[in-house]
C-alpha positions as CSV (number, residue, x, y, z in Angstrom):
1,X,3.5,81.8,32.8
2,X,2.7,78.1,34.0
3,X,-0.9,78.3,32.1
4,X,1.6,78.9,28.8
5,X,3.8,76.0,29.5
6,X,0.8,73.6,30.9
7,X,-1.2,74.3,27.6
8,X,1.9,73.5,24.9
9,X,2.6,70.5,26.9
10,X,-1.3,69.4,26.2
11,X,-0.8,70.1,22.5
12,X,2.4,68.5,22.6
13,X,1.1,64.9,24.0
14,X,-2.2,65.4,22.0
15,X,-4.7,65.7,25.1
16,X,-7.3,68.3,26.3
17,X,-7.6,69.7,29.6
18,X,-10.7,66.4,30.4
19,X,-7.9,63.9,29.1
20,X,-5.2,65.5,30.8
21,X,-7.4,65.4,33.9
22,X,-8.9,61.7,33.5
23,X,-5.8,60.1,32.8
24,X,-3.5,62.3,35.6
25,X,-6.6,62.1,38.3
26,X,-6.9,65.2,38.8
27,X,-10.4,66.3,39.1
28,X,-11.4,68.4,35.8
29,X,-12.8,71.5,37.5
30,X,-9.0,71.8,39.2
31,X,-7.2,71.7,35.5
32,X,-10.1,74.0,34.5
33,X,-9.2,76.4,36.8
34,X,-5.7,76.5,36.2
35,X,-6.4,77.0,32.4
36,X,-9.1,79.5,32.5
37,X,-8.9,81.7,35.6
38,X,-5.1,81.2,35.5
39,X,-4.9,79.7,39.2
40,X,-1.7,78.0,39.7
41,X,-1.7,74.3,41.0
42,X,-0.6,73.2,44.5
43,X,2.4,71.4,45.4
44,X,0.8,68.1,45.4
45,X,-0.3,68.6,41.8
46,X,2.4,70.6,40.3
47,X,4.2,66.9,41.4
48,X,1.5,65.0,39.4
49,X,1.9,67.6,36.1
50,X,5.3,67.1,35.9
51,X,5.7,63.1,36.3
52,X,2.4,63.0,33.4
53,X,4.4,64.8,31.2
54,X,8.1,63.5,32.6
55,X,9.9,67.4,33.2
56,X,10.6,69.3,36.6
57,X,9.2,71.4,38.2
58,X,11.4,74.1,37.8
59,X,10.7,73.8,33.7
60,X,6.5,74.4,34.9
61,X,7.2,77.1,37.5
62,X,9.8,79.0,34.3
63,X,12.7,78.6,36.6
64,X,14.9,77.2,34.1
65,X,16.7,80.3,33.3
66,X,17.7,80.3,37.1
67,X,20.0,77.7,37.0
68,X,21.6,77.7,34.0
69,X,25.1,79.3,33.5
70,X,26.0,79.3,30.2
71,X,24.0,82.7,28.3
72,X,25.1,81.8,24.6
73,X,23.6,77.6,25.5
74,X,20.6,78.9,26.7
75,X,19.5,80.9,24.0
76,X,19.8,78.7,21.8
77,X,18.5,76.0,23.4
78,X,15.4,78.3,24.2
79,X,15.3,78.4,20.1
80,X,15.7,75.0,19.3
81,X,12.8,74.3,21.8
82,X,10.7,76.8,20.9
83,X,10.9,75.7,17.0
84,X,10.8,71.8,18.0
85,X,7.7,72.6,19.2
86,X,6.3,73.6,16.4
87,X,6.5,70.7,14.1
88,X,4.7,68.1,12.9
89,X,5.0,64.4,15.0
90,X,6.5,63.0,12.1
91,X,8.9,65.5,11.6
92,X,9.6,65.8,15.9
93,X,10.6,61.9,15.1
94,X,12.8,63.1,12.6
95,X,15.0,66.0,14.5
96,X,15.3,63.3,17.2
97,X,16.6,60.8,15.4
98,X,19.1,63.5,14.1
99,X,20.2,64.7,17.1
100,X,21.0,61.3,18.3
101,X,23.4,60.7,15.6
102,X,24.6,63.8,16.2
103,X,25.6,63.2,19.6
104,X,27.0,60.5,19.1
105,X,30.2,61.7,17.6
């Protein structure tokens, strides 16, 4: 549900729904709405979400599962994802910097 994904992508970057909405311009009541009554945003702003937080549209509207072909990736992706976000900052720096040396081989 996009209120799911919109709300871990506030905890992720740290923000509430008025700093979300200050720094993204979108008018507070708007983010408000989409949060609380669970009204989904237009086109226009579904635009603005995903260049704040830098991911597609497609990952805000759940359609990732769509267009993905490989079932055994996508679970486990859908894991390591789910239990990235979950750690700390520090420790977020840390799996990155691990998976960059990883792929690097």
């Amino acid at each position: 549900m996009f209120v799911d994904i919109f709300n871990e992508l506030l905890d992720e970057h740290n923000l509430n729904r008025k700093q979300f909405a200050e720094q993204c311009g979108i008018p507070y009541t708007t983010v408000v709405g989409w949060t609380k009554l669970e009204r989904l945003p237009d086109f226009a702003s579904l635009i603005k979400i995903a260049d704040f937080f830098d991911c597609s549209i497609d990952y805000l509207a759940e359609r990732n599962e769509q267009f993905r072909t490989n079932i055994y990736s996508n679970a486990t992706e859908e894991k390591l994802l789910a239990n990235f976000r979950s750690l700390s900052k520090e420790n977020k720096n840390i799996v990155l910097k691990i998976s960059e040396n990883l792929s690097k081989d």
